[in-house]
MMTF fields as JSON, N, C-alpha, C and O atoms, coordinates in Angstrom:
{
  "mmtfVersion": "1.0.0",
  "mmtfProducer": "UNKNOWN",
  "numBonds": 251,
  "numAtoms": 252,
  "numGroups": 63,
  "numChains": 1,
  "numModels": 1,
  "chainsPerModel": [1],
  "groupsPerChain": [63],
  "chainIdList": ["A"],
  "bondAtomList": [4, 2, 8, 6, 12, 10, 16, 14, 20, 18, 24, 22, 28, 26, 32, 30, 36, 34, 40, 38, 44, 42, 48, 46, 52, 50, 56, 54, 60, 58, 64, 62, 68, 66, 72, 70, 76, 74, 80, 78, 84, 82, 88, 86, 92, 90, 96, 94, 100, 98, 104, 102, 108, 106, 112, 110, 116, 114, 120, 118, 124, 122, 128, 126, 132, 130, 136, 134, 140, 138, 144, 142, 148, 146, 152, 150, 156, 154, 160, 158, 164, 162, 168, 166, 172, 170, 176, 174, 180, 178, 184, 182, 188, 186, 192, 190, 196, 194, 200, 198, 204, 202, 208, 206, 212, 210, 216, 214, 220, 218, 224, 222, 228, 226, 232, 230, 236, 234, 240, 238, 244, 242, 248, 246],
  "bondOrderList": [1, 1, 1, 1, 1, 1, 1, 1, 1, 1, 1, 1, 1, 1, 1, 1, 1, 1, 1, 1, 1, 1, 1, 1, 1, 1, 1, 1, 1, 1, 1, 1, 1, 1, 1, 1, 1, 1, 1, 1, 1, 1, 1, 1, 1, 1, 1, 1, 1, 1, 1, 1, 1, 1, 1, 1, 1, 1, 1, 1, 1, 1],
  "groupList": [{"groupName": "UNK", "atomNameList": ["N", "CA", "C", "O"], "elementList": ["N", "C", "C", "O"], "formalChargeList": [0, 0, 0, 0], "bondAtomList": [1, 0, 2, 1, 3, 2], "bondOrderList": [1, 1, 2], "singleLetterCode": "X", "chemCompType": "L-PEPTIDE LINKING"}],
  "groupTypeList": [0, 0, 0, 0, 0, 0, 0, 0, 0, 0, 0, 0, 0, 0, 0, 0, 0, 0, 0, 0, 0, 0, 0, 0, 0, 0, 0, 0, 0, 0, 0, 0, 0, 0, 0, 0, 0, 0, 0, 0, 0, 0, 0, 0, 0, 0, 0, 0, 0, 0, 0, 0, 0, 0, 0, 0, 0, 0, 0, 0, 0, 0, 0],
  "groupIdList": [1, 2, 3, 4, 5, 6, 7, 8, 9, 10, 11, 12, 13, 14, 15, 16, 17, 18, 19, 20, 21, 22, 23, 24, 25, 26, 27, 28, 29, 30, 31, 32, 33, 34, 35, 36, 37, 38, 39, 40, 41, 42, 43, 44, 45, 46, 47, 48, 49, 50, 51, 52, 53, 54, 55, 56, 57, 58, 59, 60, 61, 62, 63],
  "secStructList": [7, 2, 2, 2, 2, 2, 2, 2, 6, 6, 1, 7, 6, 6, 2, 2, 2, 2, 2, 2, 2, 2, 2, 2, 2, 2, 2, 2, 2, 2, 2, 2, 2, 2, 2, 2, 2, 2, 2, 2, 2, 2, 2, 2, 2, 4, 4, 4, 1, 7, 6, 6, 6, 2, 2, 2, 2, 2, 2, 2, 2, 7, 7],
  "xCoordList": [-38.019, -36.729, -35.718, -34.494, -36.384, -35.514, -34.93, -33.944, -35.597, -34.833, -34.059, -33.003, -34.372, -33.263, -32.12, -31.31, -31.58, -30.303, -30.194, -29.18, -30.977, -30.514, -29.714, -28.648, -30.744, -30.289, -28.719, -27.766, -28.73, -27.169, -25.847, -24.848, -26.269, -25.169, -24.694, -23.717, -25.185, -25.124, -24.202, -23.5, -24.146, -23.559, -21.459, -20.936, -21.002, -19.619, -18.935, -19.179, -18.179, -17.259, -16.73, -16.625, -16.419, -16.227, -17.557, -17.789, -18.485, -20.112, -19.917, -19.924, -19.657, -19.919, -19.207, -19.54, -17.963, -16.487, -17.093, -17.377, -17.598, -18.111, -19.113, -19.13, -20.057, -20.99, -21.352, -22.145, -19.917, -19.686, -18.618, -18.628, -17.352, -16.731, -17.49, -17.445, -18.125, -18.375, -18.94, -18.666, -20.115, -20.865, -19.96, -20.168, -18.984, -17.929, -17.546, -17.85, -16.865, -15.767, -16.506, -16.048, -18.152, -19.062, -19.477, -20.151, -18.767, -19.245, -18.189, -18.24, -17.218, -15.555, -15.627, -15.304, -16.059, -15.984, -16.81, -16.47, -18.206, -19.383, -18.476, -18.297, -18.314, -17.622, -16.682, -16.995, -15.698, -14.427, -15.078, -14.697, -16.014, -16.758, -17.545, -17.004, -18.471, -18.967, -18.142, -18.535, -16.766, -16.281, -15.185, -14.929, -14.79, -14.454, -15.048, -14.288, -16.125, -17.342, -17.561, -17.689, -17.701, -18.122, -16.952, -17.141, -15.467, -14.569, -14.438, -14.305, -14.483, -14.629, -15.545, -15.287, -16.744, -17.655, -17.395, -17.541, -16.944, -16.573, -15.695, -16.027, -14.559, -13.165, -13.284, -12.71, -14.58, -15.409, -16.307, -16.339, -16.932, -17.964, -17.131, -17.046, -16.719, -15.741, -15.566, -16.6, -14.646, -13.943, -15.542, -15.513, -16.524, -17.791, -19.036, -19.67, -18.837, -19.454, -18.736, -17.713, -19.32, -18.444, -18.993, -20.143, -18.414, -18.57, -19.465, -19.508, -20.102, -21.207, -22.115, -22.442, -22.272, -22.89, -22.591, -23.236, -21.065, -20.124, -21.148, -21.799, -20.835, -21.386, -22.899, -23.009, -23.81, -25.054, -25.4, -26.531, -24.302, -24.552, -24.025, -24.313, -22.834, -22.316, -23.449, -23.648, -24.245, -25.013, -26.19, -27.143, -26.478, -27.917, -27.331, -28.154, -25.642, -25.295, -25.488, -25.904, -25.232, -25.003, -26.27, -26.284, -27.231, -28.864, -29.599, -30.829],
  "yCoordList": [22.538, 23.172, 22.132, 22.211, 21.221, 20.039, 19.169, 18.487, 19.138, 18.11, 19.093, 18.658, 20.415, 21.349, 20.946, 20.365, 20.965, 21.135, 19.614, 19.308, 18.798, 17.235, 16.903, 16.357, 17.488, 17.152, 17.604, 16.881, 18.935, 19.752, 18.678, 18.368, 18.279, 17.056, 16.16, 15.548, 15.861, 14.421, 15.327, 14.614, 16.558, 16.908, 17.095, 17.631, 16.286, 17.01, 17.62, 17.781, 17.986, 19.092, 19.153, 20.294, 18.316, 18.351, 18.82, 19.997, 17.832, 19.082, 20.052, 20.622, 20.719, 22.134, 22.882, 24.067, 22.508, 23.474, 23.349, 24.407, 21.71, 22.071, 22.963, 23.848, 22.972, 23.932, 25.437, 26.173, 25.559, 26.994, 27.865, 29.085, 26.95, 27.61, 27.791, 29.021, 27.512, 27.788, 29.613, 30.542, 29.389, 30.808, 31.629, 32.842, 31.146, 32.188, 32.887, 34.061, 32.191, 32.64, 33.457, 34.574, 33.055, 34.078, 35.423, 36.396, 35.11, 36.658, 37.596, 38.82, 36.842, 37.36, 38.081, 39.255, 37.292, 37.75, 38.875, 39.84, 38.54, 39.645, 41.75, 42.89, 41.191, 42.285, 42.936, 43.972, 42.227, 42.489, 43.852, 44.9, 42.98, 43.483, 44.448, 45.427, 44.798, 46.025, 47.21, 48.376, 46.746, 47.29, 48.047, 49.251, 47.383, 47.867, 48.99, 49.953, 49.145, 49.677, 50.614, 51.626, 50.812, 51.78, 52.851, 53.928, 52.087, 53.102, 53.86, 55.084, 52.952, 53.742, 54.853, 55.911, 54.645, 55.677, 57.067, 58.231, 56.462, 57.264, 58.235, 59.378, 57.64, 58.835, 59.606, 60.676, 58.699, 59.879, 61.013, 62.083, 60.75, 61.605, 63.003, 64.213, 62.296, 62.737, 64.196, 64.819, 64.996, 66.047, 67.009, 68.223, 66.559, 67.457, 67.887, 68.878, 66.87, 67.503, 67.233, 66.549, 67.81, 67.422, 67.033, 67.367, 66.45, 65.403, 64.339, 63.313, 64.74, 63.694, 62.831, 61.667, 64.275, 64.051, 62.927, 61.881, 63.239, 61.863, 60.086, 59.306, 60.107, 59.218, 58.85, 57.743, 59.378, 59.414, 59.517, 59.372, 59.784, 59.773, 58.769, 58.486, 58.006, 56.795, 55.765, 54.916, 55.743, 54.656, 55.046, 54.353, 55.918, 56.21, 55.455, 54.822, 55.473, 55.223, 53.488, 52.882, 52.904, 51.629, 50.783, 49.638, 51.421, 51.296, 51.686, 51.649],
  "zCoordList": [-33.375, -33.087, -32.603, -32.7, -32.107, -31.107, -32.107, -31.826, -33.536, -34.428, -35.205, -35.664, -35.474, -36.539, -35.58, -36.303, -34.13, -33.294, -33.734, -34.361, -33.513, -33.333, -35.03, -35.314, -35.85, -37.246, -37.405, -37.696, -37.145, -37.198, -36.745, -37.394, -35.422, -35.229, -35.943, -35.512, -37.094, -37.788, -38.958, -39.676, -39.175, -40.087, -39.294, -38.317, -40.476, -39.567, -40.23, -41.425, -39.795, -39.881, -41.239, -41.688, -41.898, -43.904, -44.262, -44.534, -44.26, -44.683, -44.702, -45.793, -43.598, -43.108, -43.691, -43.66, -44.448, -44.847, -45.953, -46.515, -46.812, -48.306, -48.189, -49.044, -47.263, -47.632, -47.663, -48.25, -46.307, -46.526, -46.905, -46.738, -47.614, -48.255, -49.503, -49.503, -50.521, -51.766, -51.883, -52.643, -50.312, -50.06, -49.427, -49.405, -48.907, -48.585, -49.63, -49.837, -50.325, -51.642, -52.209, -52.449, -52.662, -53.503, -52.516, -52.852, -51.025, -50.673, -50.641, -50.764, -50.455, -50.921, -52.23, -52.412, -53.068, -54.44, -54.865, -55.55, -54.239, -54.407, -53.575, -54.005, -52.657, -51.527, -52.91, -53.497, -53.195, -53.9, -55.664, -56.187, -55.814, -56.787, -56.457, -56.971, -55.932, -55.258, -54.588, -54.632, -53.858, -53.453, -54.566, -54.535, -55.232, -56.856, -57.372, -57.476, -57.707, -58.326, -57.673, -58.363, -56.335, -55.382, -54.817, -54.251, -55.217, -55.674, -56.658, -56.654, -57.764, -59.41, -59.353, -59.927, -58.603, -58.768, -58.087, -58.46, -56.928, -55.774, -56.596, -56.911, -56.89, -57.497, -58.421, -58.619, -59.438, -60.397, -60.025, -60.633, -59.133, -58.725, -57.63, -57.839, -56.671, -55.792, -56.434, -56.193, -57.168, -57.451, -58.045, -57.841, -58.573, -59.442, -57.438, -57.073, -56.954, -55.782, -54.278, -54.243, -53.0, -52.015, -50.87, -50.583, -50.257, -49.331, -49.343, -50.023, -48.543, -48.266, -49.683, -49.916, -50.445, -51.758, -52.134, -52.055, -52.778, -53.754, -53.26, -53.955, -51.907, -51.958, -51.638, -51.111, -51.795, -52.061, -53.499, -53.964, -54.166, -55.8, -56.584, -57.747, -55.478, -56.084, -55.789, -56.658, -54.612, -54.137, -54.793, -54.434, -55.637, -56.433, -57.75, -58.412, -58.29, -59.516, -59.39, -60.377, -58.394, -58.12, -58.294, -58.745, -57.919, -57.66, -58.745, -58.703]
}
């Protein structure tokens, strides 16, 4: 454990932005996309059943 903290130090602060903007952006992007999808479904399903359903039927459609 004493060298994972020691190792971390040696990394600076540019490392760290290359390495976690790339996984940022792809969770940005992932979110953006699911969250897309989970509307579309939503506004379809939405009006044929109610409440709670819609979305237990969007997250069965997604799955």
């Amino acid at each position: 454990m004493k060298e994972l903290v020691h190792s971390h130090h040696h990394l600076t602060l540019k490392e760290i932005e290359s390495l976690l903007k790339p996984a940022f952006d792809t969770l940005i992007l992932v979110t953006a996309i699911a969250f897309t999808v989970w509307l579309a479904l939503g506004v379809q399903v939405e009006p044929s059943s109610g409440g709670s359903n819609s979305m237990k039927t969007a997250t069965q459609s997604v799955v």
